[in-house]
C-alpha positions as CSV (number, residue, x, y, z in Angstrom):
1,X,0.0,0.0,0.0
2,X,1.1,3.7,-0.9
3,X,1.5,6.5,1.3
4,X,-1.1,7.7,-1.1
5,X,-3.9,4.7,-0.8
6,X,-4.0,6.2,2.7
7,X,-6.7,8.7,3.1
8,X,-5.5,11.8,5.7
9,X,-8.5,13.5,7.6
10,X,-7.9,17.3,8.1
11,X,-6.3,17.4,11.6
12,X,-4.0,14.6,10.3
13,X,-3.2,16.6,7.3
14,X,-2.6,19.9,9.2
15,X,-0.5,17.7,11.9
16,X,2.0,16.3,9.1
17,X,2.3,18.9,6.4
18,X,1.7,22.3,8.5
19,X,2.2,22.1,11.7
20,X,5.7,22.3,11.3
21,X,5.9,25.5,9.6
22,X,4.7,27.1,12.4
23,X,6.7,25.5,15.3
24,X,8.6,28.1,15.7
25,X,6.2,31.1,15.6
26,X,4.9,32.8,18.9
27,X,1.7,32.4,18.8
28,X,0.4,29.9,16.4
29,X,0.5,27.4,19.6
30,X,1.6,24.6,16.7
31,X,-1.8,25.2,14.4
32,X,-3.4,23.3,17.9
33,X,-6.2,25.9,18.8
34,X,-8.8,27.8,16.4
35,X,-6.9,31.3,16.2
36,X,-3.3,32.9,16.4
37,X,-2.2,35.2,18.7
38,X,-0.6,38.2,17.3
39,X,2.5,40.2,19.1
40,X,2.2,43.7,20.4
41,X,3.8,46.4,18.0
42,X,6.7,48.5,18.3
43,X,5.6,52.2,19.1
44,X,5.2,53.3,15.7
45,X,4.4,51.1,14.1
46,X,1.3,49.3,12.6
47,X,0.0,46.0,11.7
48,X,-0.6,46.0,7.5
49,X,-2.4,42.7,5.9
50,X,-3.0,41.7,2.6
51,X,-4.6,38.5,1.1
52,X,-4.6,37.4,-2.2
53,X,-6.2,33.6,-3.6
54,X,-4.4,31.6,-6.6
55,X,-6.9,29.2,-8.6
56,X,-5.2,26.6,-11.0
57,X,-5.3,27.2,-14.9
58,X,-6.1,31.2,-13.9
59,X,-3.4,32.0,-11.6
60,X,-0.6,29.3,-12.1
61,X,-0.5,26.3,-14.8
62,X,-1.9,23.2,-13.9
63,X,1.3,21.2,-14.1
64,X,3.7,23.6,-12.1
65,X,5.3,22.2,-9.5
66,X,3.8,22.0,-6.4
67,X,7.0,23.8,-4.6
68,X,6.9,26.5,-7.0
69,X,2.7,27.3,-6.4
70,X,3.3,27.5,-2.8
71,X,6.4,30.0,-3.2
72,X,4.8,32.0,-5.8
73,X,0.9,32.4,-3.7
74,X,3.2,33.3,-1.0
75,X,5.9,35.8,-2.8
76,X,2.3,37.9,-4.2
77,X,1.4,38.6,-0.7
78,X,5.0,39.4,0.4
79,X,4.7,41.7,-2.2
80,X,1.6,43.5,-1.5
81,X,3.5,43.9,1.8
82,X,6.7,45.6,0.3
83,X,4.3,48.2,-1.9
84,X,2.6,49.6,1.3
85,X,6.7,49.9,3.1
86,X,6.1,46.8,5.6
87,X,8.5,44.2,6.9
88,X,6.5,40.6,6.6
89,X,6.0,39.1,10.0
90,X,3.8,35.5,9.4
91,X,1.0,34.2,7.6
92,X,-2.2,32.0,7.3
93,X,-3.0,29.8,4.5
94,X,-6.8,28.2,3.3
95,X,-5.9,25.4,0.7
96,X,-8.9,23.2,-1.0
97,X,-7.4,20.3,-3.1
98,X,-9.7,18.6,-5.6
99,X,-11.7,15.3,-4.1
100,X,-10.7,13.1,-7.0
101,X,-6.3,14.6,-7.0
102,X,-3.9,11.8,-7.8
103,X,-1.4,11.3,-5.1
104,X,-2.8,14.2,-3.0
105,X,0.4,13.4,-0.2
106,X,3.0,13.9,-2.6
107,X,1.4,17.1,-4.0
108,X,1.2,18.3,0.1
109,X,4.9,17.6,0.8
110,X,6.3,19.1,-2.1
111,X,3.6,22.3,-1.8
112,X,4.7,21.8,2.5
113,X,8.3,21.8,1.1
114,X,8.2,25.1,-0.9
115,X,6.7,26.8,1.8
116,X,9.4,26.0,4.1
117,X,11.7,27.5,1.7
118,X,10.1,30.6,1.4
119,X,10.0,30.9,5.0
120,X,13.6,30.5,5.5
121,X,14.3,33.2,2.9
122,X,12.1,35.8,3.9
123,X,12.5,35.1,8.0
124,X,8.3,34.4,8.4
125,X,6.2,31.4,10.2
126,X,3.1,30.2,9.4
127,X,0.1,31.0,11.7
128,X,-2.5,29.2,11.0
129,X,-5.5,28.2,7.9
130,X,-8.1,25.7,7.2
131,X,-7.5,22.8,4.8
132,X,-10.8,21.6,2.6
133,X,-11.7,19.5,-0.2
134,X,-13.5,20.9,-3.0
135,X,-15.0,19.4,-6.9
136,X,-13.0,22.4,-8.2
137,X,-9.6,22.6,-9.1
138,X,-6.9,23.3,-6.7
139,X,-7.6,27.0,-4.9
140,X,-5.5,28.6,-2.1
141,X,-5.8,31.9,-0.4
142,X,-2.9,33.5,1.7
143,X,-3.1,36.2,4.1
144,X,0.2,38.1,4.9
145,X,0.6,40.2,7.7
146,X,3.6,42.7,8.1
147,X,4.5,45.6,10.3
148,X,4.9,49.2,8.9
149,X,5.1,52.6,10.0
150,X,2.3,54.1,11.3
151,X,0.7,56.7,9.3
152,X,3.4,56.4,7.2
153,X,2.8,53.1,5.3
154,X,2.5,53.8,1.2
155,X,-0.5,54.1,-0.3
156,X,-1.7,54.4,-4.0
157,X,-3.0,58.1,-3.3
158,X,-0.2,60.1,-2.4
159,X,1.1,61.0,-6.2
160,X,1.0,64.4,-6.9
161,X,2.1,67.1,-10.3
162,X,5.3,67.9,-10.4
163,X,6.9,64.2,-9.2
164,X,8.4,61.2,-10.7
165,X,7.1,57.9,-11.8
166,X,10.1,54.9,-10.8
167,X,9.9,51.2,-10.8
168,X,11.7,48.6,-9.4
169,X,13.7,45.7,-11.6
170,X,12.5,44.8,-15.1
171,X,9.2,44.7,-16.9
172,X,7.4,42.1,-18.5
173,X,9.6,39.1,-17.7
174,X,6.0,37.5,-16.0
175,X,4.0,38.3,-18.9
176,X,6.5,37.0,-21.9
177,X,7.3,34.4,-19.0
178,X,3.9,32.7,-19.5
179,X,4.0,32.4,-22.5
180,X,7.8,30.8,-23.0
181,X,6.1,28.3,-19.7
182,X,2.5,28.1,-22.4
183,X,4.9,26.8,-25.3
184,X,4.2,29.8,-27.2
185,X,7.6,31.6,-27.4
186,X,10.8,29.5,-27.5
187,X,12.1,27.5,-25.0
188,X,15.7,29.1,-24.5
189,X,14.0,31.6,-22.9
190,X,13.4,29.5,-20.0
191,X,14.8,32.3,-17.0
192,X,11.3,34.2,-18.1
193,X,9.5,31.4,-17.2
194,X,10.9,30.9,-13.9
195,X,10.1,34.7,-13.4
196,X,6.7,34.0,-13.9
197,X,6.9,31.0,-11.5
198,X,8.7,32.2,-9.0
199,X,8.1,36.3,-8.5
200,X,11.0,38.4,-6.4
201,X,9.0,40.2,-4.0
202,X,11.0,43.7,-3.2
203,X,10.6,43.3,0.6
204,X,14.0,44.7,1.1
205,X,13.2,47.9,-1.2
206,X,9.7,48.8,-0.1
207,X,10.6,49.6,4.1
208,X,13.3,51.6,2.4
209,X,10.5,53.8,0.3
210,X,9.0,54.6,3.0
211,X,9.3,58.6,3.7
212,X,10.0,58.7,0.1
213,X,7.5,57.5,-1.8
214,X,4.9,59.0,-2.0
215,X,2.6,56.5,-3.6
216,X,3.2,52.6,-4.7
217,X,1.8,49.6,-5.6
218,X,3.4,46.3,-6.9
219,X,2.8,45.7,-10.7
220,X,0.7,42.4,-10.5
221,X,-2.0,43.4,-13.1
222,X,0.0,45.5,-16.1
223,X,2.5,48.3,-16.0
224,X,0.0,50.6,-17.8
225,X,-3.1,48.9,-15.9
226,X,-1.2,49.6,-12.4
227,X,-0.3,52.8,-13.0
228,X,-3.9,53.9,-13.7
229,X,-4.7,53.1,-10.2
230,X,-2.4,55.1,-8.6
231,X,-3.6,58.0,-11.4
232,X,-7.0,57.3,-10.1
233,X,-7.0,57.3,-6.5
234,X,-4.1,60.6,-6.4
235,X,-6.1,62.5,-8.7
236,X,-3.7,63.1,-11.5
237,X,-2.2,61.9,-14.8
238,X,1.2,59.3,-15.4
239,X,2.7,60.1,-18.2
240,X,5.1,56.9,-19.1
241,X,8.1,57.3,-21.1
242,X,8.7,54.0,-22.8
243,X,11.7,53.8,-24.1
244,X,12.9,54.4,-20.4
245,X,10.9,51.5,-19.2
246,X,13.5,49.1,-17.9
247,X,13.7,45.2,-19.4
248,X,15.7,42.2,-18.7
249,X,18.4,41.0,-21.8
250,X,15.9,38.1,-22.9
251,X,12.7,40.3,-22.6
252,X,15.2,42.7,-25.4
253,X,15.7,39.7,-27.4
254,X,12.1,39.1,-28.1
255,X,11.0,42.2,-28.7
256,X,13.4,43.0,-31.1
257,X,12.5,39.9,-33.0
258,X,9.1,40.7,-32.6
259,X,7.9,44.5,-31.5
260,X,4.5,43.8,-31.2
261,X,5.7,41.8,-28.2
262,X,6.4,44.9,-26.6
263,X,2.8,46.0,-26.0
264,X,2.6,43.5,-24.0
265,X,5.2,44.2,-21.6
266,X,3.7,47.2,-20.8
267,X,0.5,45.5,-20.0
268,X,0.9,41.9,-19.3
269,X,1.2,41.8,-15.8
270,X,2.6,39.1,-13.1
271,X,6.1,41.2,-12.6
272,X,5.2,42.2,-9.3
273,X,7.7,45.2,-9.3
274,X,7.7,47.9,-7.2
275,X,5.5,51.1,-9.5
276,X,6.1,54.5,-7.0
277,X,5.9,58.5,-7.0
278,X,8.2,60.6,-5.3
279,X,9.4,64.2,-5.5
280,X,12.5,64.8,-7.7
281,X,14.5,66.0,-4.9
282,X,14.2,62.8,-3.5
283,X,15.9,60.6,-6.5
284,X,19.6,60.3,-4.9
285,X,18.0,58.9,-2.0
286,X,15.7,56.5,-4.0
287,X,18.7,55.8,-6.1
288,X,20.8,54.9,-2.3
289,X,18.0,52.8,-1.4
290,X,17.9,50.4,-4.6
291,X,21.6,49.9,-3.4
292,X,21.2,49.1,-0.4
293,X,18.2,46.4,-1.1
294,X,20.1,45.2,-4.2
295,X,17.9,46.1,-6.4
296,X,17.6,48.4,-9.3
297,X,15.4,51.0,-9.7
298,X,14.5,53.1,-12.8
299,X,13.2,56.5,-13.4
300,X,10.0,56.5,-16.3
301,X,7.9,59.1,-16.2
302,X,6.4,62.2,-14.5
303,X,3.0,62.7,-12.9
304,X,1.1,65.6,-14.4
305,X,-2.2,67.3,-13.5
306,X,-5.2,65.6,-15.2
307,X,-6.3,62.0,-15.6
308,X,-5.3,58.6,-16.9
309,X,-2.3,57.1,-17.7
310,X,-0.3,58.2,-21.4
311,X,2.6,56.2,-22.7
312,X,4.9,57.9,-25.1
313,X,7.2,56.4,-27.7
314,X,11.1,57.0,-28.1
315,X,9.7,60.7,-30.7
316,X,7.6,61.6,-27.5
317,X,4.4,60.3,-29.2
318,X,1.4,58.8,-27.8
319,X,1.1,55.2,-27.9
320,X,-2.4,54.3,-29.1
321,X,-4.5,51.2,-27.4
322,X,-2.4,50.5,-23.9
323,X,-4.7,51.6,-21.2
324,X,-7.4,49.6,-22.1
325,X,-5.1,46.7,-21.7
326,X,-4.4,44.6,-18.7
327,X,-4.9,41.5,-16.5
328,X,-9.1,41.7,-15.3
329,X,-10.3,39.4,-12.2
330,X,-13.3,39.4,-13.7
């Protein structure tokens, strides 16, 4: 008999693959009791939470590995985290696997394993979840919480005229990354698909934007599609510049073999970069802080009285058809 002929019932499930991810967080009394307990804050600072849910064949592909789903549900939150300038403390997981999954204890130990990886990396526990069965197809939820300053944590409504657009690492590696991992762009592009996979959230950059950003938010839906929301909620125009847009050496390669590609890096989503405002005088320090966190960040644009989002070509020219364009939920 297989470890997999061997039905587990929740508590047994929670007891093997999750309880020890959280042995070693204060409060989470080993996944034992209905709740977590939270820590008192800092003075001056203030609990932030985010959760986000991943559904198979919408958010991930169904064949990805099992490690790689559970780093990359995890690594969106962590990055919601690092757009409002928080430091990620813990979080809580709700997984439903399919009734009728093939070898649904070998799918748990790699997904248990990921986790565990992710946790070492970005110093977090987990605190606690449910664990279901559902007809559907496999569906998880995370919620993330970190600590941030308080009344200073960044916020999508803070952009004003006169200030500069910036965003952190490249663009469009997740968007030209699904579809190298689809089969639909070549294979020796492989790194982009492991971008798409496995996301880099900027938790070292974002607690370093904070007190000089004045707005963010992590690009998870479209460069042009994210930077609409910050327009929205501020009250003002983006104007993107892209030709200063930054993108990675293969993301170059395909877009110069094909430059209708490069709509879509503008607007394909799943980079989960850092998108932020800040005044100009605040650029060396922005510039100290990528440093510091190791990662590069990029001047592209100005904010402008008005509306909207515009994106303008290498001769300064609008570019027709973007801001319609992006990843919708629904």
């Amino acid at each position: 008999m297989t470890e997999d002929s061997e039905a587990l019932g929740e508590f047994d499930r929670i007891a093997r693959f999750f309880a020890p991810l959280a042995k070693d967080a204060p409060g989470a009394f080993g996944l034992t009791d209905d709740a977590a307990a939270l820590p008192p804050l800092a003075e001056g600072q203030e609990w932030v939470v985010t959760v986000d849910a991943l559904v198979s064949a919408v958010h991930f592909l169904p064949d990805d590995p099992p490690e790689l789903v559970a780093r990359k549900a995890l690594r969106v939150n962590l990055s919601d985290l690092a757009a409002m300038g928080a430091v990620p403390y813990g979080y809580t997981l709700a997984l439903a696997l399919p009734k009728d999954m093939a070898e649904p204890q070998r799918w748990l130990a790699a997904f248990s394993r990921g986790l565990a990886a992710d946790q070492a990396e970005f110093g977090i526990h987990l605190l606690g979840g449910d664990s279901v069965s559902t007809p559907g197809p496999v569906t998880l939820s995370i919620t993330a919480f970190g600590r941030g300053p308080r009344d200073g944590v960044l916020r999508r409504s803070g952009a004003a005229p006169g200030q500069d657009v910036w965003v952190s690492g490249t663009i469009g590696d997740g968007a030209l990354g699904l579809r190298v991992a689809q089969g639909l762009l070549s294979g020796r592009f492989a790194d982009l698909a492991d971008r798409y996979r496995l996301p880099a959230p900027r938790v070292t950059l974002g607690p370093r934007l904070a007190g000089l950003a004045t707005a963010a938010l992590d690009v998870s839906d479209g460069l042009v599609q994210d930077a609409g929301h910050i327009a929205t909620h501020s009250g003002c125009r983006l104007v993107i510049e892209a030709p200063l847009v930054p993108i990675s050496a293969s993301v170059a390669d395909l877009v110069s073999d094909d430059p209708d590609l490069f709509a879509e890096v503008l607007t394909g989503g799943d980079d989960y970069e850092l998108l932020f405002t800040a005044a100009p005088e605040a650029a060396d320090a922005i510039e100290a802080a990528g440093r510091e966190a190791g990662v590069s960040v990029t001047r592209i644009g100005r904010v402008q009285s008005g509306a909207g989002v515009e994106v303008l070509d290498h001769h300064g020219a609008p570019l027709d058809g973007l801001t319609a364009r992006g990843w919708r939920h629904f």
